[in-house]
N, C-alpha and C positions, 0 to 999 in steps of 0.2 A: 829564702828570698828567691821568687823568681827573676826573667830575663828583664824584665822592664825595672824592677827596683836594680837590678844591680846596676842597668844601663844610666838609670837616675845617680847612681851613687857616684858615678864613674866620672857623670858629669861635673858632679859638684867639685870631686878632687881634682880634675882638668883646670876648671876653675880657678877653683884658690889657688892650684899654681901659678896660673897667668898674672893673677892680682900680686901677689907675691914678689912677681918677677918682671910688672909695668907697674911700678907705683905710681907714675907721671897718668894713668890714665884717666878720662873725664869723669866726674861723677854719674852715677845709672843708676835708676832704683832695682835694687831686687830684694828678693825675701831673705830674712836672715836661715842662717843655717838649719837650727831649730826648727822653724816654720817649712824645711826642707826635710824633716826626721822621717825615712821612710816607711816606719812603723804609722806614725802621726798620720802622714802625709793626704792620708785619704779626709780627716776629720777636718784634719786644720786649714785645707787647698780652701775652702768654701768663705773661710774666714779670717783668714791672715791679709793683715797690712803691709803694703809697699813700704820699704823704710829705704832708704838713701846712705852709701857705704861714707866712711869717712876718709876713705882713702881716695885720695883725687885719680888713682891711675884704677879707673873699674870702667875703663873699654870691655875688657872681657866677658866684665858682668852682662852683657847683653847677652850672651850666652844662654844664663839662664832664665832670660826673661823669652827665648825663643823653643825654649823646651816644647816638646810635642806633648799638647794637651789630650791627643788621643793617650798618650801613654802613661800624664797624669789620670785621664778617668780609670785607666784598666786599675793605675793604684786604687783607687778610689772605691771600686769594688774588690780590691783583695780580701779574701778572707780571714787576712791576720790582720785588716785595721784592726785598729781599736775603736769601740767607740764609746770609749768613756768621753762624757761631756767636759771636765774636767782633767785631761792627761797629764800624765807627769813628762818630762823630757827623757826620753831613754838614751845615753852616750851610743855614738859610732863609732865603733872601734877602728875603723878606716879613716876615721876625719882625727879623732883625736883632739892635741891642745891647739891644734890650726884654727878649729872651729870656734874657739875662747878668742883668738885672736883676729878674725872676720867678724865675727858679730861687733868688736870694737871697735872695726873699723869703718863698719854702716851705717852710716845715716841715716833718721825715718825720712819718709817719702813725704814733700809737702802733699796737705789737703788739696784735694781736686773739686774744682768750681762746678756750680750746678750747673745743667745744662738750661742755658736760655730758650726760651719759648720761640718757633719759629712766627716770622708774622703771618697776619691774619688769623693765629691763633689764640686760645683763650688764656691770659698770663697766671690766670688762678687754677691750671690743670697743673699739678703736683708729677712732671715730668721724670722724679726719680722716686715715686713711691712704688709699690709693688701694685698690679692693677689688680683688683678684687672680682672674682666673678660674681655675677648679676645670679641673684634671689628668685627664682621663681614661685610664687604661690599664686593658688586657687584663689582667684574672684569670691569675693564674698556676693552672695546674691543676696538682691535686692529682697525683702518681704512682703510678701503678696498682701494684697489686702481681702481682708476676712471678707469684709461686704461683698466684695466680688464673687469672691469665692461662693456663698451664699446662695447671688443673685444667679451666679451660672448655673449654682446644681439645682436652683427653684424651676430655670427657665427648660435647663434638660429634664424634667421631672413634669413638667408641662404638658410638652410635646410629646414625650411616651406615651402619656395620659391620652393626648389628642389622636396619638397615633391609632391607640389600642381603642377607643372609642369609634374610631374609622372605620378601622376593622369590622368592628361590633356590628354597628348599622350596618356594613356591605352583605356582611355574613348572615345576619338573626334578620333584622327589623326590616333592612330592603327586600330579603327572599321572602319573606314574610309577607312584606305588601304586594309582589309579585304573584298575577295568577298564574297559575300552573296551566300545564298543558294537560286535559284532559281529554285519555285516550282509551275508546271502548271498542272490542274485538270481539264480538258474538262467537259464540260458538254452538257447535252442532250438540244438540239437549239429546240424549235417550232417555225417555221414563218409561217403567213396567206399565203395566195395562192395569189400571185399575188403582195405580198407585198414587199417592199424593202427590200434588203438585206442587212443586218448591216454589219458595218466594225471594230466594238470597241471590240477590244481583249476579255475585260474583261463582253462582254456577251455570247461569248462561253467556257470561264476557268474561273475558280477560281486560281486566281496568286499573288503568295506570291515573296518577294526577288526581286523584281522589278518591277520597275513604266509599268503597263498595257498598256502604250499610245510608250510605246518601242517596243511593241511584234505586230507581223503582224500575218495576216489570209489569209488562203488560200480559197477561196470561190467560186474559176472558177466549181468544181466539181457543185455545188449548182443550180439546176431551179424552180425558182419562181412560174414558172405556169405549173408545174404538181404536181400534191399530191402525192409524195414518199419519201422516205429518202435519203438522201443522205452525202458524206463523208466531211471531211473539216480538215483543217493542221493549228495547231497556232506554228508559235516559237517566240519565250523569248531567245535572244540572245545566241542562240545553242542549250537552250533547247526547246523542241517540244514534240509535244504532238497531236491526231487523237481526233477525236470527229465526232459527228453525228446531223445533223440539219436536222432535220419533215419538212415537207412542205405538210401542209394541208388545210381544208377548215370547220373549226366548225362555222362559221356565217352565222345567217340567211338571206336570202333576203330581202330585201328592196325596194318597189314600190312604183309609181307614179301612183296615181288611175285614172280613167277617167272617169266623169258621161255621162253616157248616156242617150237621149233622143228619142225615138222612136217610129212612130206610132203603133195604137193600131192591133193586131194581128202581128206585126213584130217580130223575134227572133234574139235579136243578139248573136252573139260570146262571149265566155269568155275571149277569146284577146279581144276584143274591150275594156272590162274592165280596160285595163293597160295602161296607157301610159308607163310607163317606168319599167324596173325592173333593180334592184340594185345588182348585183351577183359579184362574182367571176369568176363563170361556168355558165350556162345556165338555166335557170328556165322554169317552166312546170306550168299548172295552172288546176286546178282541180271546177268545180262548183258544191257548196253545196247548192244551192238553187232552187225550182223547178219556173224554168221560165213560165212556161204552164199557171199558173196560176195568171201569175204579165201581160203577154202582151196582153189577153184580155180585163181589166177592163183597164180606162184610173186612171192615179194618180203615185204617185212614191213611189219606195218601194227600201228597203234594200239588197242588194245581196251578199253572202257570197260563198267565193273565197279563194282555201288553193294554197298558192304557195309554191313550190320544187324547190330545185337546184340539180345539179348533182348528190352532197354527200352527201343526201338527209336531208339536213337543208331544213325546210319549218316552214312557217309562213302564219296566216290567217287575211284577210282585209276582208274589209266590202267597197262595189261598191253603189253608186246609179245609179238608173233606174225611169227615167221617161214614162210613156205612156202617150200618147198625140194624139189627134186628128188631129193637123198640129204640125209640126218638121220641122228642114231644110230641103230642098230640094238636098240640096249637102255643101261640106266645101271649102275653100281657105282657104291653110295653107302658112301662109308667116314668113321666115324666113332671119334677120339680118346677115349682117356680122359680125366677130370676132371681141374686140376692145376691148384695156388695160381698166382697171378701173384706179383712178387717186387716189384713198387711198391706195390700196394695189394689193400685188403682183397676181394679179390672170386677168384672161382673160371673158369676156362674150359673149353669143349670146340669140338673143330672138326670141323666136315665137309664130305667133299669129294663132290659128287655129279659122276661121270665119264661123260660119254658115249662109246660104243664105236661104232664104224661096223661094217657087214655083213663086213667082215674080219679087223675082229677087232684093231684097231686106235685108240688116243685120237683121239676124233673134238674134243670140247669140255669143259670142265667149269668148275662154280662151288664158289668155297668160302665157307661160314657160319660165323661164330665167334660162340656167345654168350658173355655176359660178366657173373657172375652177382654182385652186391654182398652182402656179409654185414647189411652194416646202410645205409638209406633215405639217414641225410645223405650217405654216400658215396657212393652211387647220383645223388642231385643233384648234388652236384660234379664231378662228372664229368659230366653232362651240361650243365649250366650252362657246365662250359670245353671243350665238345669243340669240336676243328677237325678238319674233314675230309680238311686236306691232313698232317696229326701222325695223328689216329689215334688209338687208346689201345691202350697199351703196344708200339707198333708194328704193332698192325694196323689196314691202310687201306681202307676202302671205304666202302659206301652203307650209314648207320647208321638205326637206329630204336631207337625206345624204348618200354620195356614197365615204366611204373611199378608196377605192382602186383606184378610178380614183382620187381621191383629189378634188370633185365634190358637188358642194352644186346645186339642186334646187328646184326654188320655183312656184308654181303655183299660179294662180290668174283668174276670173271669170273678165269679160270686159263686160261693157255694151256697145251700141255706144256712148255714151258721152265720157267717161272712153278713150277709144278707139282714139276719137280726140284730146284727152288732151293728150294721149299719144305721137301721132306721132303731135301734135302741128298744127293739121291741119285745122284751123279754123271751117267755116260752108261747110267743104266736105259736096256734096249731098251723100243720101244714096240711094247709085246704087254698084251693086256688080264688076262692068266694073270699074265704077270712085275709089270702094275701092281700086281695082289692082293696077291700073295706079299710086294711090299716095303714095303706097307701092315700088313700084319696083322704083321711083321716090327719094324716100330716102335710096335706096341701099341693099332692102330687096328681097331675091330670093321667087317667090310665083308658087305654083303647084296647 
């Protein structure tokens, strides 16, 4: 028992003396004893009845009706209530049979009147019930209605529509019917000398605002084969625009060498050196090597030869020179007629340049084939894929190329065997009469 119940307990036996010892005192309501048990006391304080002693002299009992209720709650939380809902009375060994004899002598406490409603208040508020606190719930919400719902997502399904149609048209169908800005910037043309003359817009301007393959060129003012400037007109559907196309000649020549064979003390010419030369304009040849001293000694030597064209592009080859003690006596040059190739677009002819000896006899000869392209890109591709060990169309030798005529050819040294197997001409005898005759025999012109 701690300080507070014993202080309670002390009270009560204080008490019952006083009662004991003023019987004359007024009646006072207080609790019976019981309802004072200080085991109980924490269960029972909440729910025990005022009861009124029987003994007229309970001045004293006020006593216990002024108890410190702070020291009832501390009982109240003791950890030895009890809380059975149901408790039994447990005896006080300190009260004893006194306590048999208080409870005898208390009166219950009359009923106490309800408290009247003050005015201007409402007579039907229940002044002694316990207040209940107030229920909060969630609102029920109202239910939307479907239709609407419907109609809004119809109306936003609309206007997206309408939006993205908007769009449409600003973007596609207005730019669309919008004319463009069309923008032509001539530019400065270089073409080879002798070269074709192009017709695609968009290599004389830079053209913006319309398809280039719309716009035409004027190119009658334009000649290929002189080296000057001259004018040129593009229009881009009303617009127009002047420009200036070169016509010049920056490529060097390109020759067909010819070896020569020639007895000893003979001098020949620096043309003799060329079979063929490759220009645009006219070439000139220049010899850099001193001959004096290659045509006395027999043997063959190297000859160096600078070639020039007009615009003075030049290029240096290198000629053999044989010196010989017997040479031919003279040549037959026999040349084929014209005839399509059966792979591709281009035309040939061949010639055989034959040397005779003083008897009268095939001493040596070379054969040329040119190879003539109908149109430029074939002429490229085919040089682009030539191999010199293939050929073209089966003929094999030393190739050059002659872009401006769209001209490939190729040279080749003939033995007489070489020779028969060309013209398929079995065991021809060799006689320079009998060569002619089986030449001009298969349609070839010979001088």
């Amino acid at each position: 028992m701690d300080n507070n119940q014993a202080n309670n307990q002390n009270n009560l036996n204080n008490n019952y003396n006083n009662i004991n010892s003023n019987p004359n005192q007024v009646p006072n309501p207080q609790p019976t004893v019981e309802a004072l048990n200080v085991d109980n006391f924490g269960n029972n304080y909440n729910n025990a009845q005022p009861q009124v002693s029987s003994n007229p002299n309970m001045n004293n009992a006020n006593a216990l009706n002024s108890m410190n209720l702070n020291n009832m709650a501390s009982m109240n939380s003791n950890p030895y209530v009890n809380n059975n809902p149901n408790p039994s009375p447990m005896p006080n060994p300190s009260v004893g049979n006194s306590t048999n004899q208080l409870n005898n002598n208390v009166n219950p406490i009359p009923s106490i009147s309800p408290i009247e409603p003050m005015p201007n208040m409402n007579p039907n508020d229940n002044f002694n019930s316990v207040p209940v606190p107030p229920v909060f719930t969630n609102p029920v919400p109202e239910k939307k209605n479907d239709k609407n719902k419907i109609i809004t997502i119809a109306l936003l399904v609309l206007i997206v529509l309408a939006v993205g149609f908007g769009l449409y048209y600003f973007l596609v169908i207005a730019k669309n019917n919008k004319k463009p800005v069309i923008s032509v910037i001539p530019k400065e043309v270089h073409l080879d000398l002798k070269d074709e003359i192009p017709t695609s817009a968009d290599v004389y301007a830079d053209i913006s605002g319309i398809d280039a393959a719309s716009c035409t060129v004027d190119t009658s003012k334009i000649n290929n084969q002189t080296v000057n400037s001259y004018n040129y007109t593009i229009d881009c559907d009303g617009t127009t625009a002047d420009g200036v196309a070169i016509v010049e000649d920056t490529t060097k020549p390109e020759v067909v060498l010819n070896d020569l064979e020639i007895l000893v003390g003979n001098t020949p010419n620096v043309k003799d050196f060329i079979e063929y030369c490759i220009d645009a304009s006219s070439c000139t040849y220049k010899l850099n090597s001193d001959l004096a001293t290659m045509i006395n000694t027999p043997g063959t030597y190297e000859v160096q030869i600078t070639v020039t064209d007009a615009y003075t592009n030049s290029t240096d080859v290198v000629a053999n020179l044989t010196v010989s003690p017997t040479v031919a006596a003279s040549y037959l040059t026999c040349t084929s007629e014209e005839e399509a190739l059966d792979e591709i677009f281009a035309t040939t002819t061949s010639t055989y340049k034959i040397g005779i000896s003083a008897d009268d006899r095939f001493y040596n000869a070379t054969k040329v084939t040119k190879i003539v392209f109908d149109e430029k890109n074939d002429y490229l591709t085919q040089v682009e894929g030539y191999n010199p060990t293939i050929g073209i169309n089966g003929i094999i030798g030393t190739a050059s190329f002659d872009k401006i005529n769209k001209t490939i050819i190729v040279k080749d040294s003939k033995s007489f065997q070489d020779l028969l197997e060309d013209l398929n001409a079995g065991n021809l005898a060799d006689n320079s009469g009998v060569i002619r005759a089986f030449f001009m025999m298969q349609g070839y012109t010979c001088e």
